[in-house]
Every structure is written in C-alpha cells, then in structure tokens.
C-alpha positions in Angstrom: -7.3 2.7 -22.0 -4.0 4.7 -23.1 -2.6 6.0 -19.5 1.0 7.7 -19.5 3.1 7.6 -15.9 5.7 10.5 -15.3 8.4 9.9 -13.0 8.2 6.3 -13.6 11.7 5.4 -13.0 11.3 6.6 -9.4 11.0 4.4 -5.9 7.2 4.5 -6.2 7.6 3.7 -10.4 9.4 0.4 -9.6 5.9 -0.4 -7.6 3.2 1.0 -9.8 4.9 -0.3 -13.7 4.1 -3.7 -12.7 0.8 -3.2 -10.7 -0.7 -1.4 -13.7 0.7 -3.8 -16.3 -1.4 -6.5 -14.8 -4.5 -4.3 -15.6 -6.0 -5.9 -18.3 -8.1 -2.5 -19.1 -5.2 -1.0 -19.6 -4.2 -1.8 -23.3 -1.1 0.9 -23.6 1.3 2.0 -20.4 3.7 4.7 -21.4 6.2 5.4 -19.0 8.4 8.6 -18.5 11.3 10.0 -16.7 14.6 11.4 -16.8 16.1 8.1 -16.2 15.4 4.6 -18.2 12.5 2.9 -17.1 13.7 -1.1 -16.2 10.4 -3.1 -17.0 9.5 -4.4 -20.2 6.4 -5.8 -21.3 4.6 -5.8 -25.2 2.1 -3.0 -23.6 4.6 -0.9 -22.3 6.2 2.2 -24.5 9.1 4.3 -22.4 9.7 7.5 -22.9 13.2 9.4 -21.6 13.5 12.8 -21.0 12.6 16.4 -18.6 9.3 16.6 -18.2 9.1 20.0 -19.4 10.0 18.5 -22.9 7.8 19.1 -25.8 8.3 15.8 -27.4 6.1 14.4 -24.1 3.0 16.9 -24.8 2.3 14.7 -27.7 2.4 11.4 -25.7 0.1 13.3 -23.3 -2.3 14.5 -26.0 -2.8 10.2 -26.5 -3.8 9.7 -23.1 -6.5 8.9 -21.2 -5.3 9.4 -18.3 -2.1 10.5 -16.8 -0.5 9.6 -13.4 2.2 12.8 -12.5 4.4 11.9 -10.2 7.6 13.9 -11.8 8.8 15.6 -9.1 12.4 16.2 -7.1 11.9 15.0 -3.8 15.7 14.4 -2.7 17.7 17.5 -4.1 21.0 15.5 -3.0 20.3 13.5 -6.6 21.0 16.7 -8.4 24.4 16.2 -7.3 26.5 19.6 -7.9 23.1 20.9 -9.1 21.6 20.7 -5.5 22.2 24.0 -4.6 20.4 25.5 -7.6 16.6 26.0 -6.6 15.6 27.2 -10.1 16.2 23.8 -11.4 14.0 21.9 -8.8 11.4 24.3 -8.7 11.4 24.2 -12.4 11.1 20.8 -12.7 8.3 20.4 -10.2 6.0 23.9 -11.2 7.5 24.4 -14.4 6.8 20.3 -15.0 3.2 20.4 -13.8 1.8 23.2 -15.9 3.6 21.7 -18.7 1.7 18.2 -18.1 -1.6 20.3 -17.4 -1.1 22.2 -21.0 -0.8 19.2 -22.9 -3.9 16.8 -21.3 -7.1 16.3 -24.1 -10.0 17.8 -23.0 -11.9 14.6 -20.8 -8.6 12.7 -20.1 -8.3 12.5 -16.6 -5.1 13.3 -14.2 -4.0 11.5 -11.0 -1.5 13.7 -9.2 1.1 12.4 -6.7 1.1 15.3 -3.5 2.3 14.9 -0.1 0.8 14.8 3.3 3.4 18.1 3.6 1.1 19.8 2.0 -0.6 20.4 5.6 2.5 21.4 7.4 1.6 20.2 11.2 -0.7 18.9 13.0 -1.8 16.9 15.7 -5.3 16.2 15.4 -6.5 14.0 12.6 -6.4 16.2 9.3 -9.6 15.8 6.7 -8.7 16.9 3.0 -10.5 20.5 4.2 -7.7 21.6 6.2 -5.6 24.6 4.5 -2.7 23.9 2.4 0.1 25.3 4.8 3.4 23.6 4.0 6.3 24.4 6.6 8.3 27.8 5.8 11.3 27.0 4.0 10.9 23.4 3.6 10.9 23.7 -0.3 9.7 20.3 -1.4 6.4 21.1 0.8 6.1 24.2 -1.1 6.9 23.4 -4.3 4.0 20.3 -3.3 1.4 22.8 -2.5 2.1 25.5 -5.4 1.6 22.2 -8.1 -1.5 21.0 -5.9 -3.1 24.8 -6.6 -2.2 25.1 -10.5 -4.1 21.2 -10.7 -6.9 22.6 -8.3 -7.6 25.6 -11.5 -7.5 23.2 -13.9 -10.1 21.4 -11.9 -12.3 24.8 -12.0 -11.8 24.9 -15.1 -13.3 21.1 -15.7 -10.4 18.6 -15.4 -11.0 15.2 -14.1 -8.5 15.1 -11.5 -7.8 13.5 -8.1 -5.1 14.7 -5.7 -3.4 11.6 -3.8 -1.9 13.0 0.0 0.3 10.1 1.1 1.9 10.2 4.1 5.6 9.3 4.4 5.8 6.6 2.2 8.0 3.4 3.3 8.2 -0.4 1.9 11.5 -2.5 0.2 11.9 0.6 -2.7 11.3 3.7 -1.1 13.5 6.8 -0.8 17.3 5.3 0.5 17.3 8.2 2.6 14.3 7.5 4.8 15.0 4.0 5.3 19.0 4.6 6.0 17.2 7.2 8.8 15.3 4.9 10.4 18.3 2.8 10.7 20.4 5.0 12.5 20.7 4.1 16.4 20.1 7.5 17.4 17.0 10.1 17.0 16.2 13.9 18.2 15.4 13.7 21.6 12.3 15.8 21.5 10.2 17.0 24.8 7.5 14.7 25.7 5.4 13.6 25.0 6.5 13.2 21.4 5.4 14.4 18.1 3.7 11.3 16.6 3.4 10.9 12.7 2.2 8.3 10.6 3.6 5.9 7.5 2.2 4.2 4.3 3.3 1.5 2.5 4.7 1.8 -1.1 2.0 -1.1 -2.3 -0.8 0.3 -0.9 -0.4 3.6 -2.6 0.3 1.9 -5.7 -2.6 0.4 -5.3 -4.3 3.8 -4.5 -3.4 5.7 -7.8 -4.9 2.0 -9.5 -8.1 2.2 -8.5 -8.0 6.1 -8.6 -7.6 5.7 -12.5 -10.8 3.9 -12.9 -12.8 6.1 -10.3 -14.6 9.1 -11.2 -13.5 10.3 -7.5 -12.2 13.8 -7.1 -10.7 16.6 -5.5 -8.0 15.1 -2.9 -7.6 12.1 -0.9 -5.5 11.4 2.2 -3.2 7.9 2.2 -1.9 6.7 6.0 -1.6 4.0 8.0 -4.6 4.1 11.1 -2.4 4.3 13.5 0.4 7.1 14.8 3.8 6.4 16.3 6.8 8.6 17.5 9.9 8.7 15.2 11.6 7.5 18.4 8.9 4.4 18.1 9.6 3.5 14.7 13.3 3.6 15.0 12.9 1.1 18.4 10.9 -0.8 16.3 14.1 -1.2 13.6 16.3 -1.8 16.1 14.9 -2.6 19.8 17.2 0.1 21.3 18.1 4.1 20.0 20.1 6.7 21.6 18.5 10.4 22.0 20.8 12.9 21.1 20.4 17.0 20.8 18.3 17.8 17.6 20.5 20.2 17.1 23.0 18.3 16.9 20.9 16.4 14.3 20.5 18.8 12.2 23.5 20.5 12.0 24.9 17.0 10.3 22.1 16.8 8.2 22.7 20.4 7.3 26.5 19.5 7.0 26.0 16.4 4.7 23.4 18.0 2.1 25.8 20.9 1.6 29.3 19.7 1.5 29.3 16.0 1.2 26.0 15.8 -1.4 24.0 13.4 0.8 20.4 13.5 1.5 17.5 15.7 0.9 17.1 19.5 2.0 18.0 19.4 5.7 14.1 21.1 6.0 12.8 17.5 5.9 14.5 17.0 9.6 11.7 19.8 10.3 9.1 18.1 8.9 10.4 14.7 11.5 10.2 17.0 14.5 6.5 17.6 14.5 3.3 15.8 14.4 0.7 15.2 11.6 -1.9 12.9 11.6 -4.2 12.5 9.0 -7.8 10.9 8.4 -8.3 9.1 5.9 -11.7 8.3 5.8 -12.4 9.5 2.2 -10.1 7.1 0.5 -11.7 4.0 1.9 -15.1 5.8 1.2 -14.7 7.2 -2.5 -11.9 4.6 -3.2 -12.9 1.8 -1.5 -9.2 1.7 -0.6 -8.1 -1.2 2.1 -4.4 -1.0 2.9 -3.1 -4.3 2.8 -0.5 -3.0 5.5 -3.0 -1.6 8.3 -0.7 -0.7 11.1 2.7 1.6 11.0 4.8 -2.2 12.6 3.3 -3.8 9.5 4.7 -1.6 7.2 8.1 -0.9 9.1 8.6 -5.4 9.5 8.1 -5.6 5.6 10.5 -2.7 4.6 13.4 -3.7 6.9 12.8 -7.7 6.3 12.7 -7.3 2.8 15.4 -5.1 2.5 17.8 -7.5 4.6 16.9 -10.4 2.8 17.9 -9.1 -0.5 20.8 -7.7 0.6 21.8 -10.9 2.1 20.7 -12.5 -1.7 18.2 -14.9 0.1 15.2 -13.8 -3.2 16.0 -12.1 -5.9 15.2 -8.0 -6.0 11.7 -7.1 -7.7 
C-alpha cells in the first residue's frame, strides 16, 4: 500500500513517520510539508512544499490512502505572518479541498480534527453531538469547516474516517502546551473547576495506524478515560501552582501572541477555561484502539520525564 502523510514534519509527524515505517504493508510512505521531513528510510519519498501545491495532487493521485494532518495550529509560527488570517485559513480550507480534489476514486482519507470541534461540554460527548467550535477561537473553526467539506466528500462516497483527539501531550507535542503546563501559576476558575481531558502523542499515532487498515468510518473520538482540572494537571507537573486572575492570564497571552510573536491565538486560553469530556467508546469498538497511556498522570509522567531527561542529555532525542 502507497499512503502519503501531509504535515509530516509536524509534532505528531515526528511520532507517526516511524510508527508507519515499521508497517510492513506499507511498501511506499510519502511524506509532506512545508518543512523537511528528518527520517530517512529506503520506503520513504519526502515531498516539500504548501499543501495547496499542484505538484502534491499528483503524489495524491498515487495513493492509497492519505493521512491529512496539514494544518496551522500555532499561528505564532507564521511569525510576522500571524496576524494575517487569510493565510491560515488558506492553508487549512484552501489545503483540504485541495487534498480532497486530487484523491483516486477508492483511495481512502484519514483526517486529523480536534476535540474543538465540540466547543464545551461537560458531560461525556459521543461523535453525534453538533459540531459547535467556540466563537472566535479560529483554529476550532477552521477544524470544523475542513471536517464539513470531508463529511461531502463522504456523501459523495469517500472512504474517510475523522480522528477527534483531545489535547494531545507526550515528549514532541506542541512547545506551547507543555511550556503551559510548566508555568507555576493557572486561572483561578470558580469551583468546582472545568475538568478536560489529554491523549498521548503515541496512542494517536497509533490511532491513525490502525485507522488506515480499517474500513471504519465517519468520526472517532481519541481521550484519555479519565478527566482532570487544568489546575490538576499543572499540580501534577509541579506539586504546587499559584491561582491568579484569568484575566490577568489572558491579557499576557493576548500581549505575547501580538507583540512579542509567542504562542498560538490567545482564543486557545478559552478553550482551557471550560470543560469537555468526551466518550470514546467508538474507537475501542470500531478501532479496537487500547491506549497504551490509560490515565491523564500516565500521559503527563512520560511527557515531563522524557522531556527532562533529554534535556539533561541522559538518552538521546527520538
């Protein structure tokens, strides 16, 4: 089987390359992004470049299947270019029609979403709930308008499957999540407070794996069992945080995305201060999906230990 990645250079890339190079189904890999892809292997072909490009349609017309995972998730990367919505939304709608043009009729299409999708909620979510992304929290709706051009193709007859993770966390994932959790302080939030949940970075890996090879479709919710405040997980980082005014909090997120260039759209502090939960009952069902990190202290002990022991050069990086 041909299958073609987009977004491969990304924190989840850096988990799936390798996991799908030890595939022995898969004969050819093709990986794509923006930025140079670091694995090499004799069954991997890498691709740079936007992935509104025409010169990727025809590596898409050779695939199988495709994984899509192209998609601006911290603006902040844009650098000077952060500020111009046109270009993200671009890359993320503009990117997925593009991929959704170009697929062979029967070739099948695993798309990376988001648990933001839903917006918030307390109760456990199924995949029925209504797409309702919170207003003006951009990546959420950029998530949800992609999710309903891939859910017409699907009308239409494409093989597709629609992977919900929740916040995703593990030794690669997004610097700005982790360098959050590190902070000593949170938004003190009336009680009791929101709680959300995690997933690691391997176990959605291993998700979009076995979601090639499944005839599965429609979408599919990716979270830890249990539910924790952000308050929780920070204590669980460091033992002891400081509550301070949220908005205080989000004036300096507001204040660093905008004039120093750091972080995502100050919306995601939003998405922080409420709850979502989400049931994922589906993906072990149609999936047969086992997270090999069960439990939200599971996945927070392996991001944090990993991460301190390669910065302190005790094993090598992966």
């Amino acid at each position: 089987m041909r299958v073609l990645v987009t977004g491969a250079a990304g924190c989840l890339g850096r988990v799936l390359i390798p996991e799908l190079l030890r595939d022995p189904r898969i004969t050819q890999l093709i990986a794509h992004d923006r930025r140079p892809v670091a694995d090499r292997d004799s069954h991997l072909q890498i691709l740079t470049g936007d992935v509104r490009d025409r010169a990727l349609r025809t590596a898409i017309k050779t695939a199988d299947a495709v994984v899509h995972m192209a998609f601006v998730v911290i603006e902040g990367h844009l650098r000077r270019d952060r500020h111009d919505r046109r270009l993200a939304h671009g890359i993320n709608i503009d990117g997925t029609r593009a991929v959704l043009d170009a697929l062979n009729p029967g070739a099948r299409l695993i798309q990376l979403s988001s648990a933001s999708v839903y917006g918030t909620s307390a109760r456990a979510l199924t995949e029925s709930a209504p797409l309702a992304p919170l207003p003006g929290f951009r990546y959420a709706e950029d998530k949800a308008q992609a999710e309903e051009l891939v859910m017409a193709a699907e009308r239409g007859g494409l093989s597709a499957l629609r992977l919900r993770p929740h916040i995703i966390l593990g030794p690669h994932a997004q610097p700005f999540l982790r360098g959050t959790l590190r902070l000593p302080f949170y938004p003190k939030l009336p009680e009791p407070a929101p709680l959300l949940q995690i997933v690691h970075e391997h176990d959605v890996a291993a998700a979009i794996a076995a979601a090639i090879f499944s005839e599965a479709t429609g979408a599919l919710n990716l979270a830890c069992a249990d539910a924790l405040s952000f308050q929780a997980m920070q204590k669980c980082v460091h033992g002891f945080a400081i509550g301070i005014d949220p908005k205080l909090a989000r004036l300096a997120a507001k204040w660093a995305f905008r004039y120093a260039g750091i972080g995502p759209d100050p919306a995601w502090t939003a998405g922080l201060d409420r709850p979502l939960i989400l049931d994922t009952t589906r993906a072990r069902v149609l999936l047969g999906w086992r997270p090999r990190f069960a439990r939200t202290t599971d996945v927070l002990v392996d991001t944090f230990a990993r991460v301190r022991r390669r910065q302190s050069h005790l094993i090598p990086p992966n």
